[in-house]
Backbone of each chain as nested JSON, in Angstrom:
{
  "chains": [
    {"id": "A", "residues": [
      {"number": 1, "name": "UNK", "atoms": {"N": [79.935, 117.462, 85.847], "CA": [80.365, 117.021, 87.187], "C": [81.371, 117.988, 87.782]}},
      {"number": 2, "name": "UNK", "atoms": {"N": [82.381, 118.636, 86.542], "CA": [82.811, 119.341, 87.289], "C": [82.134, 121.077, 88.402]}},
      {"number": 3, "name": "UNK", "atoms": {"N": [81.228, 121.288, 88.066], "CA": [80.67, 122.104, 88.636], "C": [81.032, 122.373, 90.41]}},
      {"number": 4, "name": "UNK", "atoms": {"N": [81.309, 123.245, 90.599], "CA": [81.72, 123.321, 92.035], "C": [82.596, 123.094, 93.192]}},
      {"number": 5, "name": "UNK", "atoms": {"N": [83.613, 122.62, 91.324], "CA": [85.048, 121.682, 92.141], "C": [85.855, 122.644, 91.175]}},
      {"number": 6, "name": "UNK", "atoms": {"N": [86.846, 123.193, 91.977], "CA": [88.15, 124.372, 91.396], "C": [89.051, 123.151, 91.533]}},
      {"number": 7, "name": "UNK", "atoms": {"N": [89.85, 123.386, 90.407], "CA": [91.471, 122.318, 90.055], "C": [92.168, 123.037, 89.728]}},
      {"number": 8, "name": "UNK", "atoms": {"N": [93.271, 122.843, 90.388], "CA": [94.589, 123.666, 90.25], "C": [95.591, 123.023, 90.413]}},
      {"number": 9, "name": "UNK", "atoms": {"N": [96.606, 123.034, 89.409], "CA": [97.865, 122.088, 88.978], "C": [98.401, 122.657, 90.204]}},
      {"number": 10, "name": "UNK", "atoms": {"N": [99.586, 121.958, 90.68], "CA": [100.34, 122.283, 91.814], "C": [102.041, 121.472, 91.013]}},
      {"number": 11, "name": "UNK", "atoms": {"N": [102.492, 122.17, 90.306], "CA": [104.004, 121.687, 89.175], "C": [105.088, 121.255, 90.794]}},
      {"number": 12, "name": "UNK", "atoms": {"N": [104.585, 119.746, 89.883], "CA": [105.939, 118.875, 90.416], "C": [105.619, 118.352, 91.689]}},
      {"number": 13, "name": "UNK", "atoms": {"N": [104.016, 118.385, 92.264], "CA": [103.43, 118.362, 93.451], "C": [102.419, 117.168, 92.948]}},
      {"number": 14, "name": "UNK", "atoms": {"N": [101.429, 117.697, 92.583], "CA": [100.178, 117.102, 92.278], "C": [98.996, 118.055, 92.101]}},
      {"number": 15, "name": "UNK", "atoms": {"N": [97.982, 117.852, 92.075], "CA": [96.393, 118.585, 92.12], "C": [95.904, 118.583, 93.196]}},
      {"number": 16, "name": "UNK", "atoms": {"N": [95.6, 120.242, 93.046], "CA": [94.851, 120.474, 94.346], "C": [92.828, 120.545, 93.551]}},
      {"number": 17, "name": "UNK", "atoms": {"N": [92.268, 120.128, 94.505], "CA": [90.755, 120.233, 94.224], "C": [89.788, 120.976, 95.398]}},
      {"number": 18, "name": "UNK", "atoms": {"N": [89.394, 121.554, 95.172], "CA": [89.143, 122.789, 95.953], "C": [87.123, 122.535, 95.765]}},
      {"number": 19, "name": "UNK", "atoms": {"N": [86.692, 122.028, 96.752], "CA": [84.951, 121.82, 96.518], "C": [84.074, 122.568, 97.58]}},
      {"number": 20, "name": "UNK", "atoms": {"N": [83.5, 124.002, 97.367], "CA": [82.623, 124.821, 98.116], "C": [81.239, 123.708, 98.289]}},
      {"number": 21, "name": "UNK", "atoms": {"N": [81.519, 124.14, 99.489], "CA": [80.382, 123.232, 100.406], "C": [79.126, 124.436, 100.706]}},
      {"number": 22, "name": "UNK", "atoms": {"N": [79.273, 124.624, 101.639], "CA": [77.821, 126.13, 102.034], "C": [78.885, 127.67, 102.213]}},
      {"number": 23, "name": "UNK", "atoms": {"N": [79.02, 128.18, 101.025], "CA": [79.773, 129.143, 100.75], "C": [79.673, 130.441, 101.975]}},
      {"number": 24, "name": "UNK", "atoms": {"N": [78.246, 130.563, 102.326], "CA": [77.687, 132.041, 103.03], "C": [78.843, 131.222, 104.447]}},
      {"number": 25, "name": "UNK", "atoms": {"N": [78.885, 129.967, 104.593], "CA": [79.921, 129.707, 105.742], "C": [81.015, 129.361, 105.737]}},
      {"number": 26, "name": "UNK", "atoms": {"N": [81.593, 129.564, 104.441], "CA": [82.856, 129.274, 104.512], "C": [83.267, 127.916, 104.377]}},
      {"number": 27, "name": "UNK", "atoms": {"N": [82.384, 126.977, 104.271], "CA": [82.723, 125.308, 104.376], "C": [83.271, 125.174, 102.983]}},
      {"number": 28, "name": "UNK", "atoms": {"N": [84.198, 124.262, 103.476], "CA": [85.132, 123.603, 102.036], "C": [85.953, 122.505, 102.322]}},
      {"number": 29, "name": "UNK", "atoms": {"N": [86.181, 121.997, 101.05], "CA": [87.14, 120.816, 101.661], "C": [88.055, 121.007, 100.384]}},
      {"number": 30, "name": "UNK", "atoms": {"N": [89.236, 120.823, 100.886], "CA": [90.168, 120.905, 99.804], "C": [91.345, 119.593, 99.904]}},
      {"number": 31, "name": "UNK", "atoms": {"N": [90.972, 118.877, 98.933], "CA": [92.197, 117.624, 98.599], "C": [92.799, 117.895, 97.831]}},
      {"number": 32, "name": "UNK", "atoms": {"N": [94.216, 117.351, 98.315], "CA": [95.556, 117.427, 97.414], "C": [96.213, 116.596, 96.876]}},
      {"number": 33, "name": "UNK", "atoms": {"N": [96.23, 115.643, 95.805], "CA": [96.221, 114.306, 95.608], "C": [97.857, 114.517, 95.168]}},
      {"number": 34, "name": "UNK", "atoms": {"N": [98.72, 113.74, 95.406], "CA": [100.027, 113.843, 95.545], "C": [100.379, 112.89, 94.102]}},
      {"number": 35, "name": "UNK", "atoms": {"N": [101.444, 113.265, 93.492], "CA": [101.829, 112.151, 92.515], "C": [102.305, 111.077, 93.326]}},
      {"number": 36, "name": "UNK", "atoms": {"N": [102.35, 110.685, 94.131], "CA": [102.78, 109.093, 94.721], "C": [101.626, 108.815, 94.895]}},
      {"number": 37, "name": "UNK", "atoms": {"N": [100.076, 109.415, 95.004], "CA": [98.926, 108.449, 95.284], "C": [98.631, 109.115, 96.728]}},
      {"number": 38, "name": "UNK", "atoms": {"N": [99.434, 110.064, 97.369], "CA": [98.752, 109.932, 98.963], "C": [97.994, 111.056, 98.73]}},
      {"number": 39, "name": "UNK", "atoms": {"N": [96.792, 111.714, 99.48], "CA": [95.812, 112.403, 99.496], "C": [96.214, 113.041, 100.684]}},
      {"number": 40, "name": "UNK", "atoms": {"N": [96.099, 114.568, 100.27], "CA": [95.758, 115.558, 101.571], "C": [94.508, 115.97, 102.003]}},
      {"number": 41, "name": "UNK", "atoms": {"N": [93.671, 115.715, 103.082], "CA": [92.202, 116.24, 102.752], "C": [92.049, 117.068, 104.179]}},
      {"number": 42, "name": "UNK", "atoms": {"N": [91.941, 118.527, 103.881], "CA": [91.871, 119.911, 104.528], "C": [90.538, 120.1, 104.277]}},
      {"number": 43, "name": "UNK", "atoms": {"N": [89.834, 120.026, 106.024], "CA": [88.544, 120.215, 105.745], "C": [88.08, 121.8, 107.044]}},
      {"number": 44, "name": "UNK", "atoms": {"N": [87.734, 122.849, 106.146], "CA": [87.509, 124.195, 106.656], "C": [85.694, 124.002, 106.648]}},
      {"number": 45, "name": "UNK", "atoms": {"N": [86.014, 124.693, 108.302], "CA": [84.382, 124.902, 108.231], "C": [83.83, 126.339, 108.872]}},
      {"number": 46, "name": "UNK", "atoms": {"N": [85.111, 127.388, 108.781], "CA": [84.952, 128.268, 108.716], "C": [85.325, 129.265, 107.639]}},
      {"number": 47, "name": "UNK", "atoms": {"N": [85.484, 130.517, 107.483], "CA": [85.756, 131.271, 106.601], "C": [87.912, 131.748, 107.255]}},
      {"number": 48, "name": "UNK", "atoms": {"N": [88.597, 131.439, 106.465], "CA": [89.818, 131.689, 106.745], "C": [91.012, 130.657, 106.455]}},
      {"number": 49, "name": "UNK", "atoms": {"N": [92.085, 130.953, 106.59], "CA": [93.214, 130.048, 105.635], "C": [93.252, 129.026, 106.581]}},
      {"number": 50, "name": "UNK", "atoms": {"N": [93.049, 128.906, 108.091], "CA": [93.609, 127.954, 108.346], "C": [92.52, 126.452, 108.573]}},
      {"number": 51, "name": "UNK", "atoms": {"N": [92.733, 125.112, 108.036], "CA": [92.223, 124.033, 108.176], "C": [91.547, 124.079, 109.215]}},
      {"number": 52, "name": "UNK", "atoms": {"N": [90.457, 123.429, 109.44], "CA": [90.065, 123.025, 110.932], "C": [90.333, 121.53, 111.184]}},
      {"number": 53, "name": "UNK", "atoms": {"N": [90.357, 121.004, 109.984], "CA": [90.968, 119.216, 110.354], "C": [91.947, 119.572, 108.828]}},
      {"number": 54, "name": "UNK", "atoms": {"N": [92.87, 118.49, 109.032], "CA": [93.868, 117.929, 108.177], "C": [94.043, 116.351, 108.326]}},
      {"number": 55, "name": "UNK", "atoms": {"N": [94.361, 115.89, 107.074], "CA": [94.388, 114.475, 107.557], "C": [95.271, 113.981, 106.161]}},
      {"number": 56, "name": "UNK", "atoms": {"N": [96.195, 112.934, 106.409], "CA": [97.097, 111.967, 105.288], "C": [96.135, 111.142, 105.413]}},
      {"number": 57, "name": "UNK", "atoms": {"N": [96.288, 110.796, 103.969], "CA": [95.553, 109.682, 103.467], "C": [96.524, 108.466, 102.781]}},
      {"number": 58, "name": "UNK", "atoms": {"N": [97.219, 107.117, 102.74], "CA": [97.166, 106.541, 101.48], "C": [95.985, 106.532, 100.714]}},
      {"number": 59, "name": "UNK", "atoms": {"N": [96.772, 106.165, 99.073], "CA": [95.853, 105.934, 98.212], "C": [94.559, 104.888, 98.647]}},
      {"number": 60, "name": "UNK", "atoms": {"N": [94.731, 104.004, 99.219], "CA": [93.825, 102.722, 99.767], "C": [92.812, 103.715, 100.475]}},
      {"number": 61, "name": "UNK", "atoms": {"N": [93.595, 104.315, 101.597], "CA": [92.348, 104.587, 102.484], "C": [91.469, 105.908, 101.782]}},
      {"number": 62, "name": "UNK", "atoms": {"N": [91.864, 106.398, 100.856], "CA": [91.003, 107.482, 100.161], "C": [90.437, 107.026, 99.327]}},
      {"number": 63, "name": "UNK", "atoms": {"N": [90.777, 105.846, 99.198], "CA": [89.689, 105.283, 97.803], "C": [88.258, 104.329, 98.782]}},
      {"number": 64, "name": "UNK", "atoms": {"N": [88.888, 103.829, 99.968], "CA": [87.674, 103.64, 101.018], "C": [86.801, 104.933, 100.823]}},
      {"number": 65, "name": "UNK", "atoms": {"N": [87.448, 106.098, 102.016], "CA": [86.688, 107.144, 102.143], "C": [85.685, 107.217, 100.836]}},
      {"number": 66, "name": "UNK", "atoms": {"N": [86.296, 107.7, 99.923], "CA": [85.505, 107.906, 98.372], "C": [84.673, 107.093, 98.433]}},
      {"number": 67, "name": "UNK", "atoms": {"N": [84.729, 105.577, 98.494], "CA": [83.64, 104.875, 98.045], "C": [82.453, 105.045, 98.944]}},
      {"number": 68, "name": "UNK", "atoms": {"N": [82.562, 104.901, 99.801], "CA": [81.282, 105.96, 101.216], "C": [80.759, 106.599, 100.809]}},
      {"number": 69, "name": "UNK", "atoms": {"N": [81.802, 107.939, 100.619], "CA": [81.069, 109.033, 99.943], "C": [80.235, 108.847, 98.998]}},
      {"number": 70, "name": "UNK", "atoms": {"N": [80.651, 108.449, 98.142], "CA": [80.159, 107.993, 96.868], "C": [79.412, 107.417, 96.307]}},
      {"number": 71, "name": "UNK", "atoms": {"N": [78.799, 106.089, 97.342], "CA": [78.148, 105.084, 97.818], "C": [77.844, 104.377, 97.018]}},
      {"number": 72, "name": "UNK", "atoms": {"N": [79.547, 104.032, 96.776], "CA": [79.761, 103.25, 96.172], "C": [80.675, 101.921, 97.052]}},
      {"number": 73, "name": "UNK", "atoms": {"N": [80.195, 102.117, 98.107], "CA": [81.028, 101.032, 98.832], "C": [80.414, 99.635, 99.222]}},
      {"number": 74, "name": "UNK", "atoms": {"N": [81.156, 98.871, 99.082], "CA": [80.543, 97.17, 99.216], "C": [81.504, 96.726, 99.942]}},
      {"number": 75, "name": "UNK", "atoms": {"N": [80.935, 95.711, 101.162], "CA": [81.876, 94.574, 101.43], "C": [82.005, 93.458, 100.589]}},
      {"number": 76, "name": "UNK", "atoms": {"N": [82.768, 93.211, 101.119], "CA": [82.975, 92.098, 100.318], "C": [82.128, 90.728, 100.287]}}
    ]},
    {"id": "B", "residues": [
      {"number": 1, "name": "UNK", "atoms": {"N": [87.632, 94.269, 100.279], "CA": [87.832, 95.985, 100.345], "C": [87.173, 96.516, 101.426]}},
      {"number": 2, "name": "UNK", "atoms": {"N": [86.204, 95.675, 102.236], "CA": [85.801, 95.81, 103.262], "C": [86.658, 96.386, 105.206]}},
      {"number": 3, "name": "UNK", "atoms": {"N": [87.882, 95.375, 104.774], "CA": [88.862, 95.625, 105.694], "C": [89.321, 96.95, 106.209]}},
      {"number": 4, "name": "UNK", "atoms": {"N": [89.676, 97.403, 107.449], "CA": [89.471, 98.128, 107.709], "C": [88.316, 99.889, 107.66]}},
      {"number": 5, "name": "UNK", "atoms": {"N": [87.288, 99.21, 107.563], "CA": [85.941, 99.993, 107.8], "C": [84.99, 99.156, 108.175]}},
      {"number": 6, "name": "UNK", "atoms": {"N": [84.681, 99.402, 109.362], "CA": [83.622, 99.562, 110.304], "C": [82.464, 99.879, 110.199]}},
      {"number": 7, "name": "UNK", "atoms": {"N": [81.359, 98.896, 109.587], "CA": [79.749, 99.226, 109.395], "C": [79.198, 99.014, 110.751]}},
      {"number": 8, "name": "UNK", "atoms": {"N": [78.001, 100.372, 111.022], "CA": [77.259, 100.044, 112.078], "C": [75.744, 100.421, 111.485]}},
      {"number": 9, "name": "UNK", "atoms": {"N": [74.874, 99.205, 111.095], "CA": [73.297, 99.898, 111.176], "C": [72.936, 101.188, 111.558]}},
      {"number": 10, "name": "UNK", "atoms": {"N": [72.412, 102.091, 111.877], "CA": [71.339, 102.751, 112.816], "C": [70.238, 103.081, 112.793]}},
      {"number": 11, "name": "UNK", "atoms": {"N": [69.777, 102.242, 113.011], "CA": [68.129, 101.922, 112.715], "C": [67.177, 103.102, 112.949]}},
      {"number": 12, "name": "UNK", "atoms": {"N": [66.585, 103.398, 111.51], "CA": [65.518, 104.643, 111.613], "C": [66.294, 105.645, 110.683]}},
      {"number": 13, "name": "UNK", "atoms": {"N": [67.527, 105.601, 110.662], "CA": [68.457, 106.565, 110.475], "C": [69.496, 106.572, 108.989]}},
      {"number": 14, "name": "UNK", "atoms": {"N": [70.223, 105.373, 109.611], "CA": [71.186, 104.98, 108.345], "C": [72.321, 104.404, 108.806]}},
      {"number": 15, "name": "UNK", "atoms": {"N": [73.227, 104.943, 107.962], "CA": [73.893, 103.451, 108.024], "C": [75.67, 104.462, 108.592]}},
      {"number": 16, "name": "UNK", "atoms": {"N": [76.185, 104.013, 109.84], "CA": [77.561, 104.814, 109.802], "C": [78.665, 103.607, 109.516]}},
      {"number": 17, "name": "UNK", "atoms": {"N": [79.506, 104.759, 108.763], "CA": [80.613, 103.74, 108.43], "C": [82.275, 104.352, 109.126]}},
      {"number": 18, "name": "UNK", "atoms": {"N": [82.812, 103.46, 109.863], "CA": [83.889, 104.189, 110.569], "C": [85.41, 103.386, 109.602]}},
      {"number": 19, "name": "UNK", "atoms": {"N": [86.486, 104.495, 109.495], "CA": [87.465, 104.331, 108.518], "C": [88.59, 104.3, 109.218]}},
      {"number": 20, "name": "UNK", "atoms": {"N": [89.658, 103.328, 109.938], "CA": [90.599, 104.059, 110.915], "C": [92.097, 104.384, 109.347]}},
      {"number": 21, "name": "UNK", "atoms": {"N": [92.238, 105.154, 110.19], "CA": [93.547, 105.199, 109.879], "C": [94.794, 105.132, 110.088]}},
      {"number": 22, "name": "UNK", "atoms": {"N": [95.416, 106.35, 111.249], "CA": [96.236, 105.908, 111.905], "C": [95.809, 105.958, 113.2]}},
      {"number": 23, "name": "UNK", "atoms": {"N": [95.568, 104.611, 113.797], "CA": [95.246, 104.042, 114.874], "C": [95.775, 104.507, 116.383]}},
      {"number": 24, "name": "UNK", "atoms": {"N": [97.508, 104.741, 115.732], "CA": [98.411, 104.77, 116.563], "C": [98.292, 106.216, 117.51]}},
      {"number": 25, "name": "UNK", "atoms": {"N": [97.351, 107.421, 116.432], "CA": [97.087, 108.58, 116.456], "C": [95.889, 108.642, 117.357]}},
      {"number": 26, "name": "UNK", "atoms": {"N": [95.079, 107.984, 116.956], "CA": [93.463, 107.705, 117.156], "C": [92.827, 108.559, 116.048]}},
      {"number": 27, "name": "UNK", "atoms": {"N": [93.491, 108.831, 114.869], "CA": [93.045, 109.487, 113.69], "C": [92.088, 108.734, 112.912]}},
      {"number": 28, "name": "UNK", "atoms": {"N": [90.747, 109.253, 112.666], "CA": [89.682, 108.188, 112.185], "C": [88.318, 109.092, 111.689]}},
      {"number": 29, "name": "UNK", "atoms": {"N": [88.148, 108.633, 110.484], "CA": [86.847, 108.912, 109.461], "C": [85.677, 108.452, 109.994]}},
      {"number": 30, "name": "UNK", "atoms": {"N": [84.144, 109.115, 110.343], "CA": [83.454, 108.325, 110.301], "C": [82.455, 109.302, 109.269]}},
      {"number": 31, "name": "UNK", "atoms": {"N": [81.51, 108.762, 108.588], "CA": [80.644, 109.456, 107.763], "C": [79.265, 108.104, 108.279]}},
      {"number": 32, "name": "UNK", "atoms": {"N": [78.57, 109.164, 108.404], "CA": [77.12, 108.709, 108.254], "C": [76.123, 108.875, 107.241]}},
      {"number": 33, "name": "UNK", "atoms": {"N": [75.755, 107.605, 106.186], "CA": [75.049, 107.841, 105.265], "C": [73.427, 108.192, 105.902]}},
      {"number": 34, "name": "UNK", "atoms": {"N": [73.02, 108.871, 105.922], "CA": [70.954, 108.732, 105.889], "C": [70.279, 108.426, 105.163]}},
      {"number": 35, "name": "UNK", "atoms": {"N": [69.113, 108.223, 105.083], "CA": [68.623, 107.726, 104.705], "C": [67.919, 108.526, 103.259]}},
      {"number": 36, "name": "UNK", "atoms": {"N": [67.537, 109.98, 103.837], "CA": [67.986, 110.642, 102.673], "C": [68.952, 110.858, 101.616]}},
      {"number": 37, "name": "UNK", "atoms": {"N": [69.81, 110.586, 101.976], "CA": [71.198, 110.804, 101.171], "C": [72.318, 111.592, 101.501]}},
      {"number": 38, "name": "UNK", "atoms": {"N": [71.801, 111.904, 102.332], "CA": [72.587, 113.374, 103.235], "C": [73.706, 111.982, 104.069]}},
      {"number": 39, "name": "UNK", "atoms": {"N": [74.969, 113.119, 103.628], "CA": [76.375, 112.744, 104.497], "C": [76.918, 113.33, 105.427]}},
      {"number": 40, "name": "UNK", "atoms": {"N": [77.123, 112.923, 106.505], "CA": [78.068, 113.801, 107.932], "C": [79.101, 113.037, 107.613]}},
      {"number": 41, "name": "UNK", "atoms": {"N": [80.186, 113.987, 107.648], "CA": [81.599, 113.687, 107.641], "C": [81.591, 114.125, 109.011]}},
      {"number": 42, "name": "UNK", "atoms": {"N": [82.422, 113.012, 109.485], "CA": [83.069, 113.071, 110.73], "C": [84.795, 112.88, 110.837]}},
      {"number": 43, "name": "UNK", "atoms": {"N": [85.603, 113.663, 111.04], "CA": [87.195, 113.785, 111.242], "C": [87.591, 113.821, 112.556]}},
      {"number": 44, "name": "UNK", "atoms": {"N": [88.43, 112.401, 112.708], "CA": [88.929, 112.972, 114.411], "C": [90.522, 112.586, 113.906]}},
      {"number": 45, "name": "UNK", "atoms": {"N": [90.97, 113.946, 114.513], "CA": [92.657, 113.892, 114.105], "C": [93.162, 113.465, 115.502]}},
      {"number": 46, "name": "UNK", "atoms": {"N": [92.506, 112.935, 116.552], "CA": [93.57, 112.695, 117.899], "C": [91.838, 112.043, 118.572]}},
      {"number": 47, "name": "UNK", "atoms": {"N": [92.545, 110.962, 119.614], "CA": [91.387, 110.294, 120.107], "C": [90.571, 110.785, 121.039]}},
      {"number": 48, "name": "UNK", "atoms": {"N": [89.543, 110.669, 121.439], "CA": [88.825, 110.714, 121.927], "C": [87.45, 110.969, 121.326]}},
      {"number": 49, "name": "UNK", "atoms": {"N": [86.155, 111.089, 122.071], "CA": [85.181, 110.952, 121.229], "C": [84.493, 112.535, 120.086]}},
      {"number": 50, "name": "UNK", "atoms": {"N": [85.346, 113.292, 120.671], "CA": [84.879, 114.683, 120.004], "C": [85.385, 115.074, 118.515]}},
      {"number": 51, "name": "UNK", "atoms": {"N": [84.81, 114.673, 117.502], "CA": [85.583, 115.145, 116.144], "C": [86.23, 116.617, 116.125]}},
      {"number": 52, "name": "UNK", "atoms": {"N": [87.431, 116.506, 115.358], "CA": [87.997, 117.849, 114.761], "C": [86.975, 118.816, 113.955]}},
      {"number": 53, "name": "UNK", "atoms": {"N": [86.784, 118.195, 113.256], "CA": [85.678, 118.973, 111.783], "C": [84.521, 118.223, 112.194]}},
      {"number": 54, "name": "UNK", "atoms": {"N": [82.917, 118.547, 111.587], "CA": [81.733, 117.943, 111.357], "C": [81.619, 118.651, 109.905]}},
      {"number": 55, "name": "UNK", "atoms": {"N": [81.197, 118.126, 109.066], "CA": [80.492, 118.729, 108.038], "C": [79.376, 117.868, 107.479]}},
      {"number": 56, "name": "UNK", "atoms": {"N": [78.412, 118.952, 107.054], "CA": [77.229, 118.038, 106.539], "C": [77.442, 118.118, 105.114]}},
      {"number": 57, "name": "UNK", "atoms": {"N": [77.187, 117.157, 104.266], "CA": [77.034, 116.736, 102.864], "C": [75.853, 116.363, 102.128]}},
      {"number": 58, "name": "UNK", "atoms": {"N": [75.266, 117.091, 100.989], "CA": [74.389, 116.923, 99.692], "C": [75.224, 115.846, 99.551]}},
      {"number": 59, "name": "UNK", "atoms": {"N": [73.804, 114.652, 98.721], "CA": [74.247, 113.594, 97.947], "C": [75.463, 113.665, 96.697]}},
      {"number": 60, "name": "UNK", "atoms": {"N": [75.128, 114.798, 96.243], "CA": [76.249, 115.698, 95.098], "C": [76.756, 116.001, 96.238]}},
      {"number": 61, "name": "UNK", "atoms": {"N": [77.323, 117.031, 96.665], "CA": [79.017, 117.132, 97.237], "C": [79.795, 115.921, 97.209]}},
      {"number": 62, "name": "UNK", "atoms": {"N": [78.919, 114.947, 98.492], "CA": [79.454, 113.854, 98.837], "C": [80.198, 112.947, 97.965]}},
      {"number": 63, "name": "UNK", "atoms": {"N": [79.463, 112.803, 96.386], "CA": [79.755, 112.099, 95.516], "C": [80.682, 112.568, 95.038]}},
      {"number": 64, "name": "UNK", "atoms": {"N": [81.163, 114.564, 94.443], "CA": [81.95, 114.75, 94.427], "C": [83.521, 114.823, 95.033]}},
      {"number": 65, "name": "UNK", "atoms": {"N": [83.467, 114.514, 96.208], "CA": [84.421, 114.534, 97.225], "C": [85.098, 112.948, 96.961]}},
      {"number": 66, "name": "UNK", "atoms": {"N": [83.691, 111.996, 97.041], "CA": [84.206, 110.93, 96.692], "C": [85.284, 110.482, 95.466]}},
      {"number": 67, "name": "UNK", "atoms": {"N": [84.662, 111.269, 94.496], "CA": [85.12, 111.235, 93.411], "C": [86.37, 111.345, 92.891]}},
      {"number": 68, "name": "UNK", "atoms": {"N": [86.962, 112.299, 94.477], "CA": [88.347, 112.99, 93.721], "C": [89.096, 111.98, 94.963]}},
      {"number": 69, "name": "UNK", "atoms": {"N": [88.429, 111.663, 96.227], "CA": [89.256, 111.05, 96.823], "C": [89.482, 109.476, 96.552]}},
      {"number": 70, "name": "UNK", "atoms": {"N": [88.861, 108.813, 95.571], "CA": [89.016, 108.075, 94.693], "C": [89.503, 108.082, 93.443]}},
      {"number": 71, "name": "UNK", "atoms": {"N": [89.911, 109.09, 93.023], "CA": [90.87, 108.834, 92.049], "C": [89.534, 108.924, 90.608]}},
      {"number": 72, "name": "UNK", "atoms": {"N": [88.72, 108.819, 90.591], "CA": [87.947, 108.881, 89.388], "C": [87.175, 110.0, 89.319]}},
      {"number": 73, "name": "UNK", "atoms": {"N": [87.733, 111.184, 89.344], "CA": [86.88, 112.519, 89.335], "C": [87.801, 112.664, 88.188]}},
      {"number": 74, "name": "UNK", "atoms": {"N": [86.658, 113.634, 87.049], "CA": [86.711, 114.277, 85.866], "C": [85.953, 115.348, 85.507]}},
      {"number": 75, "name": "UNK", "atoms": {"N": [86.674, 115.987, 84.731], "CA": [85.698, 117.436, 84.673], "C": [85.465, 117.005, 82.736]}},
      {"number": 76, "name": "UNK", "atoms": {"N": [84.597, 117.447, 82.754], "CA": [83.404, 117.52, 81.324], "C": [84.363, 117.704, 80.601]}}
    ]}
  ]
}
């Protein structure tokens, strides 16, 4: 599973996860999961350092997002 | 766990699911599952109807993304 997902400790921060999307374009998304639980999710859809979206997450609402993704999501 | 996300049918198509976050922003997730499996991430960091980012998603990315923004991503 890990295939295609770069992890990189970030000391005294949290983990950054770094997942190439369509490489020849530069797409990526990179989350930064914070030791308090909040999520950074930097989503590039070009080739270059700067984000094209940024977004805070709490833990709650990234574990929504995820479950979407994931499809793993149910109402209740 | 349903609370705050927004299911809409789209018949023929699939299924979109909208995530707010900060409201106050008009900052808000929407991803559209298909019917294939294929995911559009949708990011709007400020309101109105034009997203910040679009990205399209493999059933794998998606799951991976999910994975970490849920808290249950692991590498082998």
């Amino acid at each position: 599973m890990g295939k295609g997902v770069h992890i990189q400790e970030l000391p005294g921060l949290g983990t950054r996860y770094d997942v190439d999307l369509r490489s020849s374009d530069g797409e990526r998304v990179s989350i930064v999961v914070s030791r308090d639980g909040k999520r950074h999710l930097y989503v590039f859809t070009s080739r270059g350092d700067e984000p094209t979206a940024v977004i805070e997450l709490t833990e709650e609402q990234a574990r929504k997002i995820g479950a979407v993704l994931a499809g793993t999501f149910f109402t209740d």
